[in-house]
C-alpha positions, 0 to 999 in steps of 0.5 A: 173108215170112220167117214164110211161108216158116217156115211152108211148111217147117214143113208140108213137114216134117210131110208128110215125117214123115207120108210115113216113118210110112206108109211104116214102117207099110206094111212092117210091114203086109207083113213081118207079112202074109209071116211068116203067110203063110209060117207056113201054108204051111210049115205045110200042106207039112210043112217044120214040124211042124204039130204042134209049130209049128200054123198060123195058120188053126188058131189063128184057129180055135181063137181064134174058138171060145175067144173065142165061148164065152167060156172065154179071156176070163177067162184073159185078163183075169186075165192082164192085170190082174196084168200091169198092177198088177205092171207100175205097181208095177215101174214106180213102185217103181223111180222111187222107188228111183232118188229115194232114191239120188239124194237121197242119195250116201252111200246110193247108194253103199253099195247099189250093189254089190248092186243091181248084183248083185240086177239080176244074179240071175235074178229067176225062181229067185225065184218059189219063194220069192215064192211061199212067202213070199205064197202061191199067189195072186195077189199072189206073180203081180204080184209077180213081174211087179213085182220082175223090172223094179223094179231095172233100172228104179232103176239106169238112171232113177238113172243118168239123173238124174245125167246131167242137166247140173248147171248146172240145179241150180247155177242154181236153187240160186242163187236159194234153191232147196232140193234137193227144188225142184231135183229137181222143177223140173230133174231129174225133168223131164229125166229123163222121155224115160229114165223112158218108155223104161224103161216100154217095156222093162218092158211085156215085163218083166212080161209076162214074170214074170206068165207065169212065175209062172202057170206056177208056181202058177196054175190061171188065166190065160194062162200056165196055158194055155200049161202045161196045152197043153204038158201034154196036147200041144195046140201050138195052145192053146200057141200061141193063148195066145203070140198073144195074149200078143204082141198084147197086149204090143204093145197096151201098147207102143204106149199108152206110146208115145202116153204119150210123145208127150203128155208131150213135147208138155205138157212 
């Protein structure tokens, strides 16, 4: 008897889950649909410059045409792929940061002033230097995608793994466990919520330094267009390219979200 009435709870509650889900995506839908809505009629009656802001019915166009004859398609593609390395390299670079800082107290604590201060220094003042230092190409791309989300992603994971309660570790270190164990069966375990947070903010991170590194060097990709749009004042190349960039940047936002989800559940 009692587990019929778990279970009818259980389903409720699941039918309640579902209901919120659909009623969030439902006012995503409508606020999405005002905003563009708004975009073009401000647009049409010239409270915004059509000129500077566009509209979205000539951006449709403009995007129908580009994507038809094929000449977005490789920005693009070049776009994400520097995105996506630099954002596994930011990613895993910083993971393995917050590793050694943990392992070791003594290190943590001499580095922590300037990662502090390498966290606090605008990574895009960089992008000169990168440059020169690797050259005009791809890999100075990806590393600025990678270096402006691998610090912040080493302090707040190191900061995530000193917040796991040391009980944990007290309880394996009884039975024999070496530090190494306690680190893989307690600390990193607990830790990944955090780690997949940091995911999500670095999905913006390195949409960020790639694009700031087109506009440096790049005679490709998304960020070059948004250049070469401002360059002969054509704002609705510019604002294609934001478009896209956006839905993109939601695209991988929402495959870690699912990463999440399948971690929570197989862990």
């Amino acid at each position: 008897m009692k587990e019929t009435i778990d279970n009818i709870l259980f389903d409720q509650y699941k039918r309640r889950i579902k209901k919120d889900k659909r009623i969030v995506l439902i006012w995503q839908i409508c606020l999405f649909l005002l905003l563009i809505c708004s975009w073009e009629l401000l647009s049409g009656s010239r409270v915004i410059d059509p000129l500077l802001f566009s509209s979205p019915s000539k951006i449709s166009l403009l995007l129908y045409t580009k994507f038809i004859d094929g000449s977005i398609i490789g920005h693009l593609l070049i776009t994400l792929f520097e995105t996506i390395i630099g954002f596994l390299l930011g990613t895993i670079f910083g993971i393995i940061l917050a590793t050694v800082l943990w392992s070791s107290k003594r290190i943590a604590h001499i580095s922590d002033p300037y990662l502090v201060i390498l966290n606090a220094m605008p990574k895009v003042a960089l992008g000169p230097i990168i440059i020169v230092a690797l050259g005009p190409g791809y890999v100075s791309i990806i590393m600025m995608g990678a270096i402006i989300s691998v610090i912040i992603t080493a302090l707040v994971v190191y900061s995530a793994f000193n917040e796991v309660d040391p009980n944990y570790e007290k309880v394996l270190l009884s039975f024999g466990a070496t530090r190494w164990q306690c680190f893989k069966e307690a600390i990193f375990p607990a830790t990944l919520p955090t780690m997949i947070s940091t995911l999500k903010v670095n999905v913006g991170l390195s949409w960020v330094g790639v694009i700031v590194g087109e506009f440096l060097v790049s005679n490709k990709g998304l960020g070059y267009l948004i250049i070469y749009g401002f360059q002969v004042f054509d704002f609705t190349l510019v604002m294609a390219s934001l478009v896209i960039i956006a839905l993109f940047a939601a695209i991988m936002y929402k495959l870690v979200e699912k990463l999440e989800g399948w971690l929570i559940k197989h862990t």
